[in-house]
C-alpha positions in Angstrom: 241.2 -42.4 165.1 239.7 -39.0 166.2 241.0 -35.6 165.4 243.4 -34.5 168.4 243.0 -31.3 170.1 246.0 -31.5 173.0 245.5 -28.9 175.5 248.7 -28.4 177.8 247.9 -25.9 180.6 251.6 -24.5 181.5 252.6 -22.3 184.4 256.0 -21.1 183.2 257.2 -24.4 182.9 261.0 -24.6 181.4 260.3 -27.6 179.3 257.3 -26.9 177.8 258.8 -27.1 174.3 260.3 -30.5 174.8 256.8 -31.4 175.8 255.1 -30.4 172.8 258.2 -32.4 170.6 257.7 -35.3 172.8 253.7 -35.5 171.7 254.4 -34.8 168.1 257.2 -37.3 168.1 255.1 -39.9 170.3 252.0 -39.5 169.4 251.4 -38.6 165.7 250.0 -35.4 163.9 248.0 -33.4 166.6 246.0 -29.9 167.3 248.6 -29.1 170.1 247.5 -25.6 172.3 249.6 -24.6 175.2 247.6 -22.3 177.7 249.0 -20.3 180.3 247.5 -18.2 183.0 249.5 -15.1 182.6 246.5 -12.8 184.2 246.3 -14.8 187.2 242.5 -15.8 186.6 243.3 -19.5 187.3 243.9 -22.5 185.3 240.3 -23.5 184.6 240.3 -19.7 182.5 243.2 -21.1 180.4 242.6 -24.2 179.7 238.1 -22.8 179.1 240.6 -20.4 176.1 242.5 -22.4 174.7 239.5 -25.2 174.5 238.3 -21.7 172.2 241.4 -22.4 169.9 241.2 -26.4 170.0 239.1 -27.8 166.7 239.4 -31.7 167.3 237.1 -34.5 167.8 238.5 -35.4 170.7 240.3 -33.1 173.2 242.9 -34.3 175.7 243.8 -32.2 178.6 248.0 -32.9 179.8 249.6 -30.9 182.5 252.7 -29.4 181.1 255.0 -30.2 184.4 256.3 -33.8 182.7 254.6 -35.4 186.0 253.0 -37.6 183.4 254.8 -38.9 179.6 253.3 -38.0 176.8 253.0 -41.8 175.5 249.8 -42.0 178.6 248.0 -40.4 175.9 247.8 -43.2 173.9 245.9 -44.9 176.6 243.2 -41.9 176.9 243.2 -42.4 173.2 242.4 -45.9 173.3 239.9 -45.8 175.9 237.9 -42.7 174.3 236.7 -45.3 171.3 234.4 -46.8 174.0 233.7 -43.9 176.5 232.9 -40.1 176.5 235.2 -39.5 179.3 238.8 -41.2 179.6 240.3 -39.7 183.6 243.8 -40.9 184.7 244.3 -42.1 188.2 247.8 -41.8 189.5 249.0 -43.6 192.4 248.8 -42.0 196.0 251.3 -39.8 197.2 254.2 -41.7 199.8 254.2 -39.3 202.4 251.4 -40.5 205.0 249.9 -36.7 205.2 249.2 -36.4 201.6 247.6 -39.7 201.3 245.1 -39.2 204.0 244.5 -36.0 202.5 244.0 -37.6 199.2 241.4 -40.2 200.2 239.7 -37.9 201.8 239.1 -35.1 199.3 238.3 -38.0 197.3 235.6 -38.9 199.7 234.6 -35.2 199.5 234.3 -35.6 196.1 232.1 -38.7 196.1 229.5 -37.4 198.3 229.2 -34.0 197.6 229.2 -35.2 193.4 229.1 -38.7 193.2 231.8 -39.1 191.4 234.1 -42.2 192.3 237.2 -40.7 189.8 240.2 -39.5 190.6 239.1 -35.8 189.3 242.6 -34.2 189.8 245.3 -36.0 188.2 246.4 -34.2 185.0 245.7 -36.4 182.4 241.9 -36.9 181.0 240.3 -37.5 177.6 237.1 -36.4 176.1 235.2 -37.0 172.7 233.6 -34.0 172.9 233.9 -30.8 173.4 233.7 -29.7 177.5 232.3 -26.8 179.7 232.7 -25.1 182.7 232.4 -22.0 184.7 234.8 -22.3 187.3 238.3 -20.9 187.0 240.8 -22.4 189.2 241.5 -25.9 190.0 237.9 -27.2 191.1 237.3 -26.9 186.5 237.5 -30.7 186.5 235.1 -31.4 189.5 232.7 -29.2 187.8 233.2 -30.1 184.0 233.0 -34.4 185.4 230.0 -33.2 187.3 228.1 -31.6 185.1 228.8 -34.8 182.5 227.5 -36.9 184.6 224.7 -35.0 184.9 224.4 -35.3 181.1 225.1 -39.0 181.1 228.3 -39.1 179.5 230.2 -42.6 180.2 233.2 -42.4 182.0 236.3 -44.3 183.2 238.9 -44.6 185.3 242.3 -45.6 184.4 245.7 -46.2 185.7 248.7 -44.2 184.8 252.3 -43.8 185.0 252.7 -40.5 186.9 255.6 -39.0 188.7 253.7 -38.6 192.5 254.7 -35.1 194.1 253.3 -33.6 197.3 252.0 -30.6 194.2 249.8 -28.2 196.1 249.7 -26.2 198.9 247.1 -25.9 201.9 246.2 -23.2 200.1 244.9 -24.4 196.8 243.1 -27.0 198.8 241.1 -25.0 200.8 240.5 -22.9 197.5 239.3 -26.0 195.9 237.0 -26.7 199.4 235.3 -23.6 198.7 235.3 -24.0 195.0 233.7 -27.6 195.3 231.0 -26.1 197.2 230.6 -22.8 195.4 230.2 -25.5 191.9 227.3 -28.0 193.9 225.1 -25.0 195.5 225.4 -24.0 192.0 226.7 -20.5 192.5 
């Protein structure tokens, strides 16, 4: 079993303490670092620091809104023995909008990358130690980008995730322009 670095990127979450018990509890000794975006650069800047602080063989990344238990870890964990890359892939959202949405920023994704993973549920495993430049939400498109580039093995597995309707026109159009800023290479 690998040396756990748990990185929990929090954005004022009430519960974040219960969350860090939970893993302890659940999941066994653990490197746990809880990153927060308290200057506003974005949450690919936190989670890039605390990555600075994390000293593991194997780094999991865990959003800190509970949208996703702790004991998913253990499949990331499991998975990691075989692959460089372990990325949850939550169900799609109920309400018809989100869902069209969804398949089709995962299309996006696909042919702008060529990545067939579902790059933005919270939950992913590596068993090494990952980069990237960008600092707000489009980190993982980049970071699962550029390992592919590298050949790094990845896969895709369910999870049990609570599905919510999460982010605004807004941070999709942000992530739009990120996704292209990230493939022109700028």
């Amino acid at each position: 079993m690998c040396k756990k670095s748990i990185i929990i990127p929090s954005h004022k979450e009430p519960q974040i303490l219960d969350l860090m018990e939970e893993i302890e509890q659940e999941i066994g000794p653990s490197q746990i670092v809880v990153c927060n975006d308290r200057y506003g650069k974005g949450k690919g800047w936190a989670i890039r620091q605390a990555l600075e602080q994390a000293t593991g063989d194997c780094y999991i990344f865990i959003d800190g809104d509970r949208d996703i238990v702790p004991q998913e870890i253990f499949k990331i964990l499991l998975y990691l023995k075989e692959f460089d890359i372990v990325v949850g892939k939550k169900e799609l959202p109920h309400r018809w909008d989100r869902r069209i949405l969804t398949y089709l920023s995962r299309i996006w994704i696909w042919v702008l990358f060529g990545l067939s993973v579902d790059t933005q549920t919270g939950i992913k495993g590596f068993n090494y130690k990952p980069s990237w430049k960008t600092d707000l939400w489009a980190y993982d498109i980049e970071n699962l980008y550029k390992a592919k580039q590298m050949g790094k093995t990845m896969v895709e597995i369910p999870i049990h995730a609570t599905v919510s309707d999460g982010k605004s026109i807004w941070d999709i159009l942000s992530t739009l322009k990120d996704t292209i800023k990230i493939r022109l290479g700028i």
